[in-house]
C-alpha positions as CSV (number, residue, x, y, z in Angstrom):
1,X,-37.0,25.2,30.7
2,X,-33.6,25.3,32.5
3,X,-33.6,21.7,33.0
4,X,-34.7,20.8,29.0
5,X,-31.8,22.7,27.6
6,X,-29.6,20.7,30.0
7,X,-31.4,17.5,29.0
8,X,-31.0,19.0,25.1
9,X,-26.8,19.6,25.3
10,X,-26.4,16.4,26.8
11,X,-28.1,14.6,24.1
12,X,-26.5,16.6,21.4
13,X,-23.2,15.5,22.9
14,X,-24.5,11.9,23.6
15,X,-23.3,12.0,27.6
16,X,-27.3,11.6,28.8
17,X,-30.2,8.8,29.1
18,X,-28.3,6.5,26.2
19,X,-30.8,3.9,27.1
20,X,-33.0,2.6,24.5
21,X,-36.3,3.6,26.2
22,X,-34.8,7.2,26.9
23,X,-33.0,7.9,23.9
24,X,-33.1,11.6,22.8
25,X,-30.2,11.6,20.6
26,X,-32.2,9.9,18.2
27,X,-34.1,12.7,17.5
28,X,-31.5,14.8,17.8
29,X,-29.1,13.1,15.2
30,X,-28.8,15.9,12.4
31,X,-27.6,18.5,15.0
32,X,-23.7,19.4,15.5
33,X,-22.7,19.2,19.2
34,X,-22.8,22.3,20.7
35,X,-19.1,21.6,22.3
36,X,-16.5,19.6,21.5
37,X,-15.0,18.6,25.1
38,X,-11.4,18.8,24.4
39,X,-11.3,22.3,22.6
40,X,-13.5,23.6,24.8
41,X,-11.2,21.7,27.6
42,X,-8.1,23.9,25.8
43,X,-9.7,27.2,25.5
44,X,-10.7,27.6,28.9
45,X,-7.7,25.6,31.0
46,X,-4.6,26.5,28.3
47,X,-5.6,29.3,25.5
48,X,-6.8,31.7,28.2
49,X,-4.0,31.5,30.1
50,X,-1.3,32.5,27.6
51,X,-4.0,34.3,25.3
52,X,-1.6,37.7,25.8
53,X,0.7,36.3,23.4
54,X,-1.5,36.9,20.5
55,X,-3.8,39.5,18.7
56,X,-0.6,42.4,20.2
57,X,-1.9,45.2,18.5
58,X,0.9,47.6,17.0
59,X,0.9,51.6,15.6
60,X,4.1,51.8,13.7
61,X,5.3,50.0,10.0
62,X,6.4,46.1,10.3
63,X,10.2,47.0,9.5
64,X,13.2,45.7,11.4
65,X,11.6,47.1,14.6
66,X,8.3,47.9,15.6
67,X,6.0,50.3,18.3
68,X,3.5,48.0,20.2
69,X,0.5,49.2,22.4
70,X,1.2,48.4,25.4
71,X,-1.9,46.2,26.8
72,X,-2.9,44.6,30.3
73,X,-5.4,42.3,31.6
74,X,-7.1,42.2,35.5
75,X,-9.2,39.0,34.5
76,X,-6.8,36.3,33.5
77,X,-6.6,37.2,30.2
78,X,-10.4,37.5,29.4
79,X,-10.5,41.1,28.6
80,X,-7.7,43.6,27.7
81,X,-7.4,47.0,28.4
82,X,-5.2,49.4,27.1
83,X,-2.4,51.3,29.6
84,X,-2.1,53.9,27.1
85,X,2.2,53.5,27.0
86,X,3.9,52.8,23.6
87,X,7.0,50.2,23.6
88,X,9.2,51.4,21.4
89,X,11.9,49.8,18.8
90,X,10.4,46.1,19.6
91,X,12.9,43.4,17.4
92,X,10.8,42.3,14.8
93,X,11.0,38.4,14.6
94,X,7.2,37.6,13.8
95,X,6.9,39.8,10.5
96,X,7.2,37.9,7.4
97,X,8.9,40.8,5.8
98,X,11.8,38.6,4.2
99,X,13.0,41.1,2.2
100,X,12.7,44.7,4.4
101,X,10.0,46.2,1.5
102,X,7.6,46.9,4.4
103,X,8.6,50.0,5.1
104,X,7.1,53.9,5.4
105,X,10.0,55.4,3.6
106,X,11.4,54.7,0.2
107,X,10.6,54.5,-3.4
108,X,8.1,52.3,-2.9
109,X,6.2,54.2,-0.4
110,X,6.4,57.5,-2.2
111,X,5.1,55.5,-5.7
112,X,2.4,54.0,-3.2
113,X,1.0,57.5,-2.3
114,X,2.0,59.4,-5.7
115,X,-0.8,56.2,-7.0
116,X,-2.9,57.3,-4.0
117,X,-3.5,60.7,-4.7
118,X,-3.9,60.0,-8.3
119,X,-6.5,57.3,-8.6
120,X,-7.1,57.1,-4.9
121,X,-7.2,53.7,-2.8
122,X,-10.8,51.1,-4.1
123,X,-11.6,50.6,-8.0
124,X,-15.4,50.1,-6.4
125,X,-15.5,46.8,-9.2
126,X,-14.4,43.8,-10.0
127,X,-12.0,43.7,-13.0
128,X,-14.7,42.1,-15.5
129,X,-16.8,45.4,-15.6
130,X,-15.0,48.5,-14.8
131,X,-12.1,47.9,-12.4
132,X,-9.4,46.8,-15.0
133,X,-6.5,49.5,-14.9
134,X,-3.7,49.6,-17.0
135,X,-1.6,49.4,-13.7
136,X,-3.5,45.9,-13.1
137,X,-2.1,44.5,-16.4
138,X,1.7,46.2,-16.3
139,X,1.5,44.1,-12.7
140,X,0.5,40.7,-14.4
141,X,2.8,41.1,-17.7
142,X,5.9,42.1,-15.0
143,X,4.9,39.3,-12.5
144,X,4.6,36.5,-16.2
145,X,8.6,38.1,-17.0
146,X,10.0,38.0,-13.3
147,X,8.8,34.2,-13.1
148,X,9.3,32.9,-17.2
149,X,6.4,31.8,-17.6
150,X,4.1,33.1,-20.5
151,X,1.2,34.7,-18.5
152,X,0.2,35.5,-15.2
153,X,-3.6,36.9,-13.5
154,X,-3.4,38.9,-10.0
155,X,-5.9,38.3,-6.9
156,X,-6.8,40.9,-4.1
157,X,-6.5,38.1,-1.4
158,X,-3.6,35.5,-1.0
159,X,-6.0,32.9,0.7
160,X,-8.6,33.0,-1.9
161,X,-6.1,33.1,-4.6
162,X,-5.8,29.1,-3.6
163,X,-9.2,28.7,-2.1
164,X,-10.9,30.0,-5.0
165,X,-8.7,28.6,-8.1
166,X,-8.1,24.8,-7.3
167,X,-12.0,24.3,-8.0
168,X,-11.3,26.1,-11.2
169,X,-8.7,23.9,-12.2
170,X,-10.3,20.3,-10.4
171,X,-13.3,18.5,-9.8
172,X,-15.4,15.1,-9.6
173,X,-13.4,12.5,-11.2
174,X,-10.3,14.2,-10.4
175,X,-7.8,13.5,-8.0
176,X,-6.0,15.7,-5.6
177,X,-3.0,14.6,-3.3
178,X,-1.6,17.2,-1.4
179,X,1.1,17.2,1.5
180,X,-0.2,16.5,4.9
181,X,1.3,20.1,6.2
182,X,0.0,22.0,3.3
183,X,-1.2,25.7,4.3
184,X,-5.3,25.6,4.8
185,X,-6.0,27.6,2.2
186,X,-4.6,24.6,-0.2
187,X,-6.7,22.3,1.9
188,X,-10.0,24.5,1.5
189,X,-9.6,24.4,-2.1
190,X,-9.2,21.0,-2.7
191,X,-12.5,20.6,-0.7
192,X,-14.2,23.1,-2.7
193,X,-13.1,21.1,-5.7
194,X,-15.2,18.2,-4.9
195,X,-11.9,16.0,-6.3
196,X,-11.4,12.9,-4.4
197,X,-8.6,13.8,-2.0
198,X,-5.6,12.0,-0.8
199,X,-2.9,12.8,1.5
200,X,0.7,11.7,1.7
201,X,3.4,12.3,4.2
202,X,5.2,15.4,4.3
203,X,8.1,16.0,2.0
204,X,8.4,12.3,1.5
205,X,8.8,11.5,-2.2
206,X,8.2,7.7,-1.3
207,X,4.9,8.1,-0.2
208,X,3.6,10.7,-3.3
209,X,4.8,7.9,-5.4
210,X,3.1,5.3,-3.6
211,X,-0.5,7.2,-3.8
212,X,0.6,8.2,-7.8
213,X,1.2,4.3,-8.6
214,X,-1.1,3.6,-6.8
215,X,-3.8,5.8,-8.7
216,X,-2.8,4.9,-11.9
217,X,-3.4,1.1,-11.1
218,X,-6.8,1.6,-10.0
219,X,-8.2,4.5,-10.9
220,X,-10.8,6.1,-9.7
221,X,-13.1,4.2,-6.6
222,X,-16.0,1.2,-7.9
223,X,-15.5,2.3,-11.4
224,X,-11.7,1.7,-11.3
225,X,-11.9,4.3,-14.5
226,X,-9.1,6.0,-14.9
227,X,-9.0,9.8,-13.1
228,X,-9.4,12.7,-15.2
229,X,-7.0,14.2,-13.6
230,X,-4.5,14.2,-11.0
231,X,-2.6,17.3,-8.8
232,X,0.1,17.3,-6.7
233,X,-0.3,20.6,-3.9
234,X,2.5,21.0,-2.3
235,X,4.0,24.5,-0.7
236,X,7.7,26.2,-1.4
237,X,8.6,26.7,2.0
238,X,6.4,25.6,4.8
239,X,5.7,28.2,7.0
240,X,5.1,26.2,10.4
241,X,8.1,23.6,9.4
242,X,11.1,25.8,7.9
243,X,11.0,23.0,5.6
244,X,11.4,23.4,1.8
245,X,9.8,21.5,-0.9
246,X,11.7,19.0,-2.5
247,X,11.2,19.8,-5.8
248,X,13.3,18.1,-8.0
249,X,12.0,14.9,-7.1
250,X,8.7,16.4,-7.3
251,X,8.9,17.1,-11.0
252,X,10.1,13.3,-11.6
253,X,7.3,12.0,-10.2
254,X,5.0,14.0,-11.7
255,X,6.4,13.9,-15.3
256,X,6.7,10.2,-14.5
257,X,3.3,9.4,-13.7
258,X,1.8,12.2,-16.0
259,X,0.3,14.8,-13.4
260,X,0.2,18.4,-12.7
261,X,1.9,20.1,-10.4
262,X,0.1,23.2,-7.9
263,X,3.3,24.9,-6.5
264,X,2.1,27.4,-3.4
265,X,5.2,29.8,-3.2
266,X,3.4,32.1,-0.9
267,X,6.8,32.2,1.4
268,X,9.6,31.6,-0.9
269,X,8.7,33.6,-3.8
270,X,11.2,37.0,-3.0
271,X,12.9,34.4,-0.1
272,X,14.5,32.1,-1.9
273,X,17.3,32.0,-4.8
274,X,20.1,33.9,-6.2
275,X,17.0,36.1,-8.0
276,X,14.4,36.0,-5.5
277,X,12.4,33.8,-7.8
278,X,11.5,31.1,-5.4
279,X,12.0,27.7,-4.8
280,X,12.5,26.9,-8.7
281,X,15.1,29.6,-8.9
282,X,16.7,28.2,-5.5
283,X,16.9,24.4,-7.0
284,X,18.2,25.7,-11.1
285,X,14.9,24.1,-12.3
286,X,12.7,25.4,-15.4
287,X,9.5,27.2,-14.3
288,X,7.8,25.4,-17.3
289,X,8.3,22.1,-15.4
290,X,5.5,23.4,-12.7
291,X,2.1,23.9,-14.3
292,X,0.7,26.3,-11.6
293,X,2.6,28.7,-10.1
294,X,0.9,30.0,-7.1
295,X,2.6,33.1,-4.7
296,X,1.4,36.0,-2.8
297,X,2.9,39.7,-2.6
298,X,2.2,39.7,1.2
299,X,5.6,38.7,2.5
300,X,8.7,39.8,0.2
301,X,6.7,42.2,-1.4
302,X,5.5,44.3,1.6
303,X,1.9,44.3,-0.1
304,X,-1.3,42.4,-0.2
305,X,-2.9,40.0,-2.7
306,X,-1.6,37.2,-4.5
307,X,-0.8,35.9,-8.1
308,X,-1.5,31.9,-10.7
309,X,1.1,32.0,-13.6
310,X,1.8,29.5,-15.8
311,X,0.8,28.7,-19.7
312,X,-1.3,31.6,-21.2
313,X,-4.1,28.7,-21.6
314,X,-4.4,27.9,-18.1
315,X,-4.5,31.7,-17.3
316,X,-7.3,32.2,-19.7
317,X,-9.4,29.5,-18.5
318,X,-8.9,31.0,-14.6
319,X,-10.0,34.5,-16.4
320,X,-13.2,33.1,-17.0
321,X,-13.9,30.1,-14.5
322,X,-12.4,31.7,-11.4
323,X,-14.6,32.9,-9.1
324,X,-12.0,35.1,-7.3
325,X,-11.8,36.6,-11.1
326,X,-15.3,37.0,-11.6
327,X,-17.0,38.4,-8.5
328,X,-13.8,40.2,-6.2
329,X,-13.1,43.7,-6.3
330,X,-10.4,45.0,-8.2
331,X,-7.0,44.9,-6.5
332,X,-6.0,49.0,-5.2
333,X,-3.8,50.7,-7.1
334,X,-1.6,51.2,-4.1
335,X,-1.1,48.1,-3.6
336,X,-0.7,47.4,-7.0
337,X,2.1,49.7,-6.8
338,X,4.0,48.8,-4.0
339,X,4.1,45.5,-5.8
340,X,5.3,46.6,-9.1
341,X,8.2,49.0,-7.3
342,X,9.5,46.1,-5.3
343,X,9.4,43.8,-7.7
344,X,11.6,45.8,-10.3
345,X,13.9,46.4,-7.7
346,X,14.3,42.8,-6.5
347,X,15.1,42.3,-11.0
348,X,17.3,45.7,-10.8
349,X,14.9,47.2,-13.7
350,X,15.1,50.7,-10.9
351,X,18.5,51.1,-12.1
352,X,20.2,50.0,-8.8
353,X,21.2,46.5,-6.9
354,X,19.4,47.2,-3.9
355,X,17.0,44.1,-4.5
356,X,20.0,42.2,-5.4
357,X,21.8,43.3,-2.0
358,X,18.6,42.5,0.2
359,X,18.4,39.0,-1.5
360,X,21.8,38.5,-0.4
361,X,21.8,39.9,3.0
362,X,18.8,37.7,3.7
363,X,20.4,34.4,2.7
364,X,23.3,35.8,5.0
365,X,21.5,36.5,7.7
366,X,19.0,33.3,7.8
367,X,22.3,30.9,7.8
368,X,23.8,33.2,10.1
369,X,21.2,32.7,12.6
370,X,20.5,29.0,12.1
371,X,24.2,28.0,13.0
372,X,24.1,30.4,16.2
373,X,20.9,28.3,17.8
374,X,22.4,25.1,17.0
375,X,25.8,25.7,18.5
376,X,23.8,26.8,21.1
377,X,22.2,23.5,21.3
378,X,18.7,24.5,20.5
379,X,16.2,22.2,18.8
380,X,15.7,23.9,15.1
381,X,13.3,22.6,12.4
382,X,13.5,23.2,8.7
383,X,16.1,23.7,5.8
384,X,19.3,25.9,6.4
385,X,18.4,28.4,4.0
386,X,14.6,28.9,5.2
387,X,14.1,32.3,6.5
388,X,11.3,30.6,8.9
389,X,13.3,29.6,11.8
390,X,11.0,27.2,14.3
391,X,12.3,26.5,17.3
392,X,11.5,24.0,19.5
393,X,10.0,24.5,23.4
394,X,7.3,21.8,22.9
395,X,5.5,22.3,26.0
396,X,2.6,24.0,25.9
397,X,3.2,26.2,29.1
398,X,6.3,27.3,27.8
399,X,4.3,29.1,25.1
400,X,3.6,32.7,27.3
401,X,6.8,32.1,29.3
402,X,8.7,32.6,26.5
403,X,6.4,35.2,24.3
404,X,6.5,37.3,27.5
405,X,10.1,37.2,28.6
406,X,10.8,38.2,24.9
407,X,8.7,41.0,25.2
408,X,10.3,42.1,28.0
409,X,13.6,42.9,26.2
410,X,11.8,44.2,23.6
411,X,12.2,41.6,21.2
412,X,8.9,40.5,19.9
413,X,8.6,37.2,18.4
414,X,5.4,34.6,17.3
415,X,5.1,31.6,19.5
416,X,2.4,28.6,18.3
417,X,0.6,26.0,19.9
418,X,-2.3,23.9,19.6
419,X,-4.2,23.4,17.2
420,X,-1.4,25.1,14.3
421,X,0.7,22.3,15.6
422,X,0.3,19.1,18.0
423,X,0.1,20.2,21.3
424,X,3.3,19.0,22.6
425,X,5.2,20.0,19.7
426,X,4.6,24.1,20.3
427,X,7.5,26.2,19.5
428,X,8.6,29.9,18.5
429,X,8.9,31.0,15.0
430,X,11.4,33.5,14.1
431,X,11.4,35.2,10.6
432,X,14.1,36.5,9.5
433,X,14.6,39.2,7.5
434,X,16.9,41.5,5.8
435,X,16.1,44.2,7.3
436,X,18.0,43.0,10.3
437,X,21.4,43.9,11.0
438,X,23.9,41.7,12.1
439,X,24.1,43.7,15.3
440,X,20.1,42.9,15.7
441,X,20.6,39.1,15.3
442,X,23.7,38.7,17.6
443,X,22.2,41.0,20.5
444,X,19.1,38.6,20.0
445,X,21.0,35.3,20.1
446,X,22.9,36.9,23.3
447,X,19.6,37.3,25.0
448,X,18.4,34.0,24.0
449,X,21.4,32.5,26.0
450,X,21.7,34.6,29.0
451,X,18.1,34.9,29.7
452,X,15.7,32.4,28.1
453,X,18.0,29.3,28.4
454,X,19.1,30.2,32.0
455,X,15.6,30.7,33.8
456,X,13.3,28.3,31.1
457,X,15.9,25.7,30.3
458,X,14.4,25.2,26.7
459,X,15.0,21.9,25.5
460,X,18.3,20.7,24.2
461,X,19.9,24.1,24.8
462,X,23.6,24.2,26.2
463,X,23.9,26.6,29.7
464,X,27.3,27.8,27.8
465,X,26.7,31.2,26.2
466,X,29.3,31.5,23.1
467,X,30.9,34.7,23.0
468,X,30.0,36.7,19.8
């Protein structure tokens, strides 16, 4: 028996009796491999080995600084067990909490629990039958007036607010071309869609142009019909890059060849601009120039969930066609809440310019930080005023070095590797946010020099500490 299953993986994976008398992959042709070699090559020779730096559990609110349960491992990483110590006041550089909303105290943590003891936390329906509040449509009409555009519908989950609305808005004879960095839940969409998909180079307007002229010229494959039509995806800030969308160039080409546009602000809605409206604000443009606004209230907003605006037609169709409409659960009140409170304070409808001030301090603090690494003579990706700060280490074994020497000065930070990015292109992702102080960030770009540079010798960075 031992010996058929052996005879059975190999054949699966095509390494075994490839003769033509002794060929069992021919009757095993429909079946997946059971491994794919260099994954499983990864996982057990790489992954495992820096595997602490992920999945860090923590038992305090994401703010500037956070408690983390303290973990160890006596197998290589394998299994974990708890040492029962709390590390206390950790830097928070891996939250994406852009704007400090996050947070246990403050207005919108007291409105969060007033709406919990009142209505409580599940609406135990979707919002079709009986899980349509009043709160639920104050959230949409506030989110439609923030953004200027005429309506606006509210999802429970960020990811399947794209993965479950781009088949809603495209399918079969319909062409999709989305940027080759675009977050997965864009790409799981556009496979749901069942639009023929097509992929151009990342931020690089000559390339959407060449796939746009190119589908108008001859349309759609054999039938060279024209496509019924075509959708740009592309993101506001991409979260792995730094990078921000070019989007002025974007709307020329897309009023130029007659598309639609699918903007994914999921990371610069709150982040970017002199209003926290996004990337639209952050370029001057008219939100009526993009046809689908897409965000989430997961990073600036401290909150869950995510949000389509646009024309009130398009909003009505997704009310009826969208199966994250039809079939989720109502989004909780507190949540609701928590979004509502932050987002009038971020538009100063609370009275005060706290959302104003944290807009601000955030732009401060993300150029601040930006121009410290590279006079230190680090390798930095992305766009000066991205709060996502990548930074460059590029080997893979530098990946737990780096995580772990940050966690010993308490400064905990997200490092990424294969497969998020190519695997000699890993590197640590700071986020920024303004719930740092100055103080925070210079202590932190101290520690960077002294310690990091000095004992890892990260790539491109200068051995001469500036004096802040």
């Amino acid at each position: 028996m031992g010996f058929a299953l052996q005879v059975y993986h190999a054949a699966c994976n095509g390494a075994l009796y490839s003769r033509p008398f002794f060929n069992l992959q021919y009757y095993f042709c429909d079946f997946v491999p059971l491994y794919q070699d260099f994954e499983n090559f990864y996982t057990r020779n790489l992954y495992m080995r820096i595997r602490d730096s992920w999945n860090r559990p923590i038992c305090s609110a994401p703010g500037a600084t956070f408690d983390l349960v303290e973990r160890s491992s006596n197998d290589y990483n394998w299994t974990f067990e708890y040492t029962g110590r709390v590390v206390k006041d950790v830097i928070n550089l891996g939250s994406y909490n852009y704007l400090g909303f996050a947070e246990n105290t403050g207005a919108c943590a007291t409105a969060a629990g007033e709406v919990t003891v009142k209505f409580g936390v599940g609406m135990a329906s979707t919002r079709q039958e009986m899980g349509n509040l009043d709160r639920h449509e104050e959230l949409e009409k506030l989110v439609a007036s923030f953004l200027g555009v005429e309506s606006a519908m509210a999802f429970g989950m960020g990811f399947a607010t794209n993965s479950m609305n781009i088949p809603a808005l495209a399918g079969k004879g319909c062409l999709i071309l989305s940027d080759e960095l675009n977050h997965a839940s864009l790409v799981l969409g556009a496979r749901l869609s069942t639009s023929t998909i097509r992929v151009f180079k990342h931020n690089n307007m000559q390339s959407l142009e060449k796939l746009l002229r190119d589908a108008i010229v001859h349309g759609q494959p054999r039938t060279h019909q024209p496509w019924k039509k075509i959708l740009i995806l592309v993101e506001g800030i991409y979260s792995m890059e730094g990078s921000i969308i070019r989007l002025p160039e974007v709307i020329a080409l897309k009023k130029k060849y007659k598309a639609y546009l699918y903007l994914d602000e999921a990371h610069s809605i709150g982040a970017l601009g002199p209003y926290g409206r996004g990337v639209v604000d952050y370029f001057g443009l008219d939100s009526k120039d993009v046809d689908v606004m897409m965000g989430t209230f997961t990073k600036s907003f401290g909150a869950a969930g995510g949000y389509i605006a646009g024309r009130k037609d398009l909003i009505d169709h997704l009310r009826t066609h969208s199966h994250s409409a039809i079939y989720a659960t109502s989004m909780s009140l507190p949540v609701v809440e928590q979004i509502i409170t932050s987002m009038k304070c971020i538009m100063g409808k609370d009275g005060t310019t706290i959302g104003r001030s944290r807009i601000q301090r955030l732009a401060e603090n993300t150029v601040y930080f930006r121009r410290r690494l590279r006079e230190m003579g680090f390798i930095i990706y992305g766009n000066n005023d991205s709060p996502v700060v990548p930074m460059m280490l590029y080997m893979p074994a530098k990946i737990g070095a780096f995580g772990r020497e940050m966690l010993k000065r308490n400064i905990g930070v997200v490092v990424v590797g294969f497969p998020a990015t190519p695997i000699i292109e890993s590197r640590a992702r700071f986020c920024i946010s303004a719930a740092h102080t100055k103080e925070i960030i210079s202590n932190l770009i101290q520690l960077l020099c002294l310690k990091i540079i000095t004992v890892y010798r990260i790539p491109g960075s200068s051995s001469n500490c500036p004096v802040l």
